[in-house]
C-alpha positions in Angstrom: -16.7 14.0 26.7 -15.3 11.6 24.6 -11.6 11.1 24.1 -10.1 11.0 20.3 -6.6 10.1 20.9 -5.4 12.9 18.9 -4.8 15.6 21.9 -0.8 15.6 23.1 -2.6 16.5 26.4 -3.8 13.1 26.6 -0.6 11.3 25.5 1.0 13.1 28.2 -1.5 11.3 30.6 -1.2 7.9 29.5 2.5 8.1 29.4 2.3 8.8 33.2 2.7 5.4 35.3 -1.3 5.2 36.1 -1.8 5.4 31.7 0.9 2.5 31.7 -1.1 0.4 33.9 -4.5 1.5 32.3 -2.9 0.4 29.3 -1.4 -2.4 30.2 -4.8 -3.4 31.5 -6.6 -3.0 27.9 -4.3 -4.7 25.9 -6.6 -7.9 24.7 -9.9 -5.8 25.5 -13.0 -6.6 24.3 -15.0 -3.8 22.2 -17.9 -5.7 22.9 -17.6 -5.4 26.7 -16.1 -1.9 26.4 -18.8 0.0 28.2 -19.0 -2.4 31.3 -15.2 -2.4 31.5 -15.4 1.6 31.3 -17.7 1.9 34.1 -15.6 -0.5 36.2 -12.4 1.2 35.5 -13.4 4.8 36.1 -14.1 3.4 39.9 -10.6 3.7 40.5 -9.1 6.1 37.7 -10.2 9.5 36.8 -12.3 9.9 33.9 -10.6 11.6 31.3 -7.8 9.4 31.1 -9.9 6.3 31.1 -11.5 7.6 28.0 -7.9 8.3 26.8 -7.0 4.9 27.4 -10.1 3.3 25.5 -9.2 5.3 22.5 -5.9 4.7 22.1 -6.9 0.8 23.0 -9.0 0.8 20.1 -6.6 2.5 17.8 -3.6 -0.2 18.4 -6.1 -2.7 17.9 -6.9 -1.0 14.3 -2.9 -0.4 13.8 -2.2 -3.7 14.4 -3.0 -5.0 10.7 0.1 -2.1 9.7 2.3 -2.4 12.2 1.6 -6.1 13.9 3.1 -6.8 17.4 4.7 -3.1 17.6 1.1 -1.9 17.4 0.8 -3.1 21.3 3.5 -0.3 22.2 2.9 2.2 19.9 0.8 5.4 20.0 -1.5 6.3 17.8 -3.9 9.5 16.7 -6.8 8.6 14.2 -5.0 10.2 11.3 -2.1 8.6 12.2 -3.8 5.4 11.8 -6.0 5.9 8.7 -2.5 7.6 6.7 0.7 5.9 8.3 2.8 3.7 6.1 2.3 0.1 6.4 5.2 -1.3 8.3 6.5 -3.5 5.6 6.3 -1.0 2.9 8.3 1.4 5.2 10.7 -1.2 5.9 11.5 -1.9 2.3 11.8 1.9 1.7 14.5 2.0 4.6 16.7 -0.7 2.8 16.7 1.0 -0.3 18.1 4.2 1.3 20.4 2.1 3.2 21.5 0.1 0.3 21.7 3.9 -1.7 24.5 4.7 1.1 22.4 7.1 3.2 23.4 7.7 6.6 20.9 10.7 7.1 17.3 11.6 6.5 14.8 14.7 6.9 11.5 12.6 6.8 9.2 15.7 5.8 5.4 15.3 7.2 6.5 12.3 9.2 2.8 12.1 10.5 3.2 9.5 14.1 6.8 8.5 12.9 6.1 5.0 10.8 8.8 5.8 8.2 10.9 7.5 10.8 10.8 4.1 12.9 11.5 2.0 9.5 14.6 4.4 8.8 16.3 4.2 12.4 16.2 0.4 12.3 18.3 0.5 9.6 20.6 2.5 11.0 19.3 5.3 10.1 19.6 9.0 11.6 16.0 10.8 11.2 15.1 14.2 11.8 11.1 13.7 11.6 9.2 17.0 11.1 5.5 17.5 11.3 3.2 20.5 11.9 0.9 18.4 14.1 1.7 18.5 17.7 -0.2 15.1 18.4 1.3 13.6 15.6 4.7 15.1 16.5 3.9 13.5 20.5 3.5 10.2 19.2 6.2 10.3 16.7 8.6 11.0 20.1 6.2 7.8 22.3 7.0 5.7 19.6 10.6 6.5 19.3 11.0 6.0 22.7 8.5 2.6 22.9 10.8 0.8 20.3 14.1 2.3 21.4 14.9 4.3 18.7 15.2 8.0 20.4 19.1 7.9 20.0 18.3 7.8 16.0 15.3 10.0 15.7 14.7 13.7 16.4 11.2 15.2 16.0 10.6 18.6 15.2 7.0 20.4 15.0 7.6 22.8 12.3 6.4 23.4 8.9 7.9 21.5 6.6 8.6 24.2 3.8 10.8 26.2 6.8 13.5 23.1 7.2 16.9 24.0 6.0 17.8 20.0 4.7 21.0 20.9 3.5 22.5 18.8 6.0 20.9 15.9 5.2 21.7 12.8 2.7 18.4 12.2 1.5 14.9 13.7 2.2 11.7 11.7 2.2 8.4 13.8 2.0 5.2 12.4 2.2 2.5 15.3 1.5 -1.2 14.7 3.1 -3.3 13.3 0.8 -6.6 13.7 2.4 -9.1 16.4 3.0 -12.5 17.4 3.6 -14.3 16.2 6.3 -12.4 14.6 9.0 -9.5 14.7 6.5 -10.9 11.2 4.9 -11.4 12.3 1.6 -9.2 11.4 -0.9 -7.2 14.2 -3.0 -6.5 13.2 -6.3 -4.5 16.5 -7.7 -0.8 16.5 -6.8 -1.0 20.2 -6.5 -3.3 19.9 -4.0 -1.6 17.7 -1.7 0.1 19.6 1.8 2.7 20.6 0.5 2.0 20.5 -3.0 3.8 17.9 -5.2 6.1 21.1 -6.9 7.2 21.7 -4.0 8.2 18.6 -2.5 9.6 17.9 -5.9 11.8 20.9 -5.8 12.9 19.6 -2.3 13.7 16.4 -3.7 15.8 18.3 -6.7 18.3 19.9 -3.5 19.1 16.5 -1.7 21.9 13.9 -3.2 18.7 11.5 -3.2 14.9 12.0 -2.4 11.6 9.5 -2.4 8.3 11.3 -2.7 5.6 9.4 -1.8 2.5 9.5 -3.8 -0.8 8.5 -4.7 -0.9 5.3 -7.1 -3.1 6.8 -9.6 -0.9 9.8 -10.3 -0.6 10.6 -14.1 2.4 9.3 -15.9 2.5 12.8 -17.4 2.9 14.2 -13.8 6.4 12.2 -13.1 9.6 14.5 -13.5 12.1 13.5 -16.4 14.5 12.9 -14.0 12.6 10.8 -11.4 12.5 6.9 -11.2 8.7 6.2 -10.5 8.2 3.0 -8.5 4.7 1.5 -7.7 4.4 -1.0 -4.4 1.8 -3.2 -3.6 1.5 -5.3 -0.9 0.0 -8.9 -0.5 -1.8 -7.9 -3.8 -3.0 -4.2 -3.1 -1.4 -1.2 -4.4 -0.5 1.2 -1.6 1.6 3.7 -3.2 3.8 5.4 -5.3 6.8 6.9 -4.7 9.2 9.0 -6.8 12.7 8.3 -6.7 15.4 10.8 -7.0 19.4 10.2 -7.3 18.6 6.6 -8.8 17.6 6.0 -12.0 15.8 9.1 -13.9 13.0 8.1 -16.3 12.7 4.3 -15.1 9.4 2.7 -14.1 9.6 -0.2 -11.8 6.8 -2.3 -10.3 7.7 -3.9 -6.6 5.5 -6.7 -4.8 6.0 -7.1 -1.6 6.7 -8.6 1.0 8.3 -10.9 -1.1 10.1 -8.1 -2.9 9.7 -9.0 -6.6 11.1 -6.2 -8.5 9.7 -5.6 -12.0 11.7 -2.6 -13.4 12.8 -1.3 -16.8 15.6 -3.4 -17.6 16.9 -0.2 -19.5 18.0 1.3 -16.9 20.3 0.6 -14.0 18.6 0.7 -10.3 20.8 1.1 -8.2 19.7 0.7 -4.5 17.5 -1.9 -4.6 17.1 -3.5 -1.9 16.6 -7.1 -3.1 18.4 -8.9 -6.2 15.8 -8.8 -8.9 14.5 -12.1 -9.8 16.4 -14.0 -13.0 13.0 -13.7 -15.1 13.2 -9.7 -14.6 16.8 -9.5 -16.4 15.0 -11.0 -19.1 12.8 -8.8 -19.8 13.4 -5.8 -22.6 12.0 -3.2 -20.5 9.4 -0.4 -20.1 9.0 0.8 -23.1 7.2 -2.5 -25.3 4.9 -2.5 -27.2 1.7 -3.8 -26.8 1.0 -7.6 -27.6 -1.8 -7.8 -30.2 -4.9 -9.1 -28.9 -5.8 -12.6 -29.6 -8.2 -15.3 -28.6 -8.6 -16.6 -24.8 -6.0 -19.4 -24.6 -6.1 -22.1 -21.6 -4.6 -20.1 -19.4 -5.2 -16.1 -18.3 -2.8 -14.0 -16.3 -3.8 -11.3 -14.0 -1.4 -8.7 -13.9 -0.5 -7.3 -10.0 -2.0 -3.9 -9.9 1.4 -2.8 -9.4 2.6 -3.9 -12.8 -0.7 -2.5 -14.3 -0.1 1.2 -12.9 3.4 1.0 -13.6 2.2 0.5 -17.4 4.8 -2.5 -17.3 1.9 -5.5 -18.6 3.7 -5.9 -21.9 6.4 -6.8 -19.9 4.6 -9.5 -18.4 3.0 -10.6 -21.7 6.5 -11.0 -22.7 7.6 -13.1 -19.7 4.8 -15.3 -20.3 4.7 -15.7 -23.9 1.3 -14.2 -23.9 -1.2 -11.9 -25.7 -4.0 -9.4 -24.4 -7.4 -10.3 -24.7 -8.4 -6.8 -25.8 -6.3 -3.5 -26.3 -7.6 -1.6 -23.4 -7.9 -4.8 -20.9 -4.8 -5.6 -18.9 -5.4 -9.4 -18.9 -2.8 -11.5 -20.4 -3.5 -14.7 -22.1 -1.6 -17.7 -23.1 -2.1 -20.9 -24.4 0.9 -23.0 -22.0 1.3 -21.8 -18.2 5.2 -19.7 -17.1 4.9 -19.1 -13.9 5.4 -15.5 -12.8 5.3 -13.3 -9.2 4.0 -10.4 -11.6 0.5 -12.3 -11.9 -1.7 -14.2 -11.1 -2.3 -17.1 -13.1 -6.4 -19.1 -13.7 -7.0 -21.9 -15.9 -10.0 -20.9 -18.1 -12.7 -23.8 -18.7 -15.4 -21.6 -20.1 -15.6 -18.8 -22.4 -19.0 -17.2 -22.8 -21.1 -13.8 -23.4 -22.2 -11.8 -20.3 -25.4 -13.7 -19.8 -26.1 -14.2 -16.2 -29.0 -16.4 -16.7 -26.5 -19.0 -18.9 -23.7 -18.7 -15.9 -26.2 -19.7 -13.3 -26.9 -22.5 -14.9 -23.8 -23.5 -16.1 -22.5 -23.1 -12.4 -25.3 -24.9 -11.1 -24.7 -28.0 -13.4 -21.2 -28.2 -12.2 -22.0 -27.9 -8.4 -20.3 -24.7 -7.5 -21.1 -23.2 -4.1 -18.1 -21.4 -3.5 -17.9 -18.6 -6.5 -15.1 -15.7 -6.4 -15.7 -13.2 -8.9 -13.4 -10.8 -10.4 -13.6 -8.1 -13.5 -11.9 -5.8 -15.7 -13.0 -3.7 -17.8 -17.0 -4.4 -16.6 -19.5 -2.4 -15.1 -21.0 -4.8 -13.4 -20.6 -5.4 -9.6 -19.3 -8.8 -8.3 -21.9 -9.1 -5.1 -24.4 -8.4 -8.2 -23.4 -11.4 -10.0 -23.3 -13.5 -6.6 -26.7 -12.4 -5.6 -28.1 -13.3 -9.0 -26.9 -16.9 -10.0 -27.2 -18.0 -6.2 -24.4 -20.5 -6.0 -24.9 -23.6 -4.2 -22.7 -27.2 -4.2 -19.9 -28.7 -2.9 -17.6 -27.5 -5.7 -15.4 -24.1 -6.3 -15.0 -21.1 -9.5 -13.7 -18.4 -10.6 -15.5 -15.7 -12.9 -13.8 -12.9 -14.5 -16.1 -10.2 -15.7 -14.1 -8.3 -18.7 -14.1 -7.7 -22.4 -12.4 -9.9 -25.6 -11.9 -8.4 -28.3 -14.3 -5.2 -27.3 -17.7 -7.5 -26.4 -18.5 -8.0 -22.8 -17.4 -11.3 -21.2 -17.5 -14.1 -18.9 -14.1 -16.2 -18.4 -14.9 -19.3 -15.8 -11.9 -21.0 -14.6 -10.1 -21.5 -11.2 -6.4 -20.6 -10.1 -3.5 -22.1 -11.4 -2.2 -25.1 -8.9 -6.4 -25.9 -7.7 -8.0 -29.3 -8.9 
């Protein structure tokens, strides 16, 4: 039988002092050599419990990108894994509750405590509450693993039942997946466990409240009174969360782990946790109008997905002194180069139709062997264009696959700072 790492049975069992060493033993493992090591190991430890061990082996080594060094003491279940917050997304969440004043949090569906954890290190009390007892198991190992028992309490319970009257502030993060081994995505709020209204009416009864999201919820689905803030980290979008107590009807963009904060400068935000950059009090806020299209200039900002969801790329256009290349594409173009966190900035060379026979032979008149493509706005694949124009050489491009002015498009260029 093969262990999944998601039975509290088998937590209990590598918490024991023989789990520790088994453990302690498969901390650099190999996954190559994982049968052989298997068979050697169950010559002196029982079965069960080397299987445990494996699992749980291979799931710190997949945790590791989320959590980094903590990974190696942490317990994990395979939900816990696929779902948990990334460690510096939590961690930025925590100071903004801190900063906010909050002493006390109900973290609602607190899954194998990642927020919880994020929240104590700030000083943070945490009553973590999850209907999963594996979850719930690891949630109390990891407490425990990084120290933090004295600040967090876990409670298997259903989340609707918690009286969080008590509380300063309550954080709910509803599941988000279903279907078959709970991978699939769900993409209705009202569908999420517990559904967004409810969690929303939780967050309505605490002085403040964050509700994490998806990042493609509907703009239409926010609450008046909630401060919607989208967070992306080292360029991906990994969620959104709804603010309550802070600023009602502000939209806010933050890039981490640098903590650029791109927010609707009409509105006070208070508890941020990092002083917003000089170029953001600049800006006039959520709320612009669009640039008018115009030609491809020199240069071509690429908007942070963040900003883009967070319908703040006129902000950006703004910042820059820019213009959009078409009125549904959210590329930014300009003709002199402002440097910006919000985007990502190429120097555009070329400027042609979407003809791949033309771009293969422009690339291979210039050399280029080393080809990153990109697109907007384009049904067509990037490993598509690779495999077709072959690249070869010594020398290096960008392509971005996208639409000016409504005809499809090829921009060639590189990044901005590249020779």
């Amino acid at each position: 039988m093969t262990a999944t790492a998601d039975s509290p049975d088998d937590l209990a069992a590598l918490l024991t002092e023989e789990g520790q060493e088994l453990l302690e033993l498969l901390r650099d493992h190999d996954p190559a050599q994982e049968l052989a090591l298997a068979t050697r190991l169950r010559r002196d430890h029982p079965a069960p419990l080397v299987s445990a061990a494996l699992a749980q082996a291979r799931l710190r080594q997949r945790a590791a990108a989320k959590f980094g060094e903590d990974a190696r003491r942490m317990y994990f279940t395979p939900n816990g894994v696929e779902q948990s917050t990334r460690a510096a997304v939590a961690e930025y969440r925590a100071r903004r509750f801190a900063v906010l004043g909050v002493r006390r949090v109900a973290d609602l569906c607190g899954g194998i405590g990642g927020d919880a954890l994020a929240l104590a290190r700030a000083g943070i009390e945490v009553l973590a509450v999850d209907r999963d007892p594996a979850a719930c198991a690891a949630a109390r190992a990891n407490a425990a693993a990084l120290g933090l028992s004295g600040l967090v309490e876990v409670r298997r319970a259903d989340v609707t039942e918690v009286d969080t009257s008590g509380f300063d502030a309550v954080f709910v993060d509803p599941a988000r997946r279903g279907g078959r081994g709970g991978r699939g995505r769900i993409f209705d709020p009202e569908a999420y466990s517990p559904p967004l209204s409810w969690a929303v009416e939780a967050a309505r009864r605490a002085p403040f409240a964050a509700l994490k999201v998806a990042p493609g919820i509907p703009h239409e689905a926010v609450p008046e009174e909630a401060e919607a803030e989208w967070v992306s980290c080292g360029g991906d979008v990994k969620e959104a969360v709804l603010w309550f107590g802070t600023a009602p009807g502000a939209r806010r963009a933050t890039l981490l782990p640098a903590g650029h904060a791109l927010p609707d400068a009409a509105h006070a935000l208070p508890g941020a946790a990092h002083a917003l950059p000089d170029a953001a009090h600049s800006l006039l806020g959520a709320g612009l109008p669009d640039p008018e299209p115009g030609p491809v200039g020199r240069w071509l900002y690429e908007p942070d997905g963040a900003v883009v969801r967070a319908h703040l790329v006129a902000d950006v256009a703004r910042q820059v002194g820019g213009r959009l290349i078409d009125p549904t594409i959210a590329y930014v173009t300009a003709d002199s180069l402002v440097p910006t966190p919000y985007a990502s900035a190429y120097e555009i060379t070329d400027v042609l139709p979407f003809n791949l026979k033309r771009l293969k032979a422009l690339l291979r008149e210039r050399g280029v062997g080393v080809l990153t493509v990109k697109k907007r706005g384009s049904a067509v694949e990037p490993e598509e264009v690779r495999r077709r124009v072959r690249p070869q050489g010594p020398n290096v491009a960008t392509v971005l696959l996208t639409r000016v002015a409504g005809a499809p498009t090829m921009l060639v260029g590189r990044p901005a700072g590249t020779d």
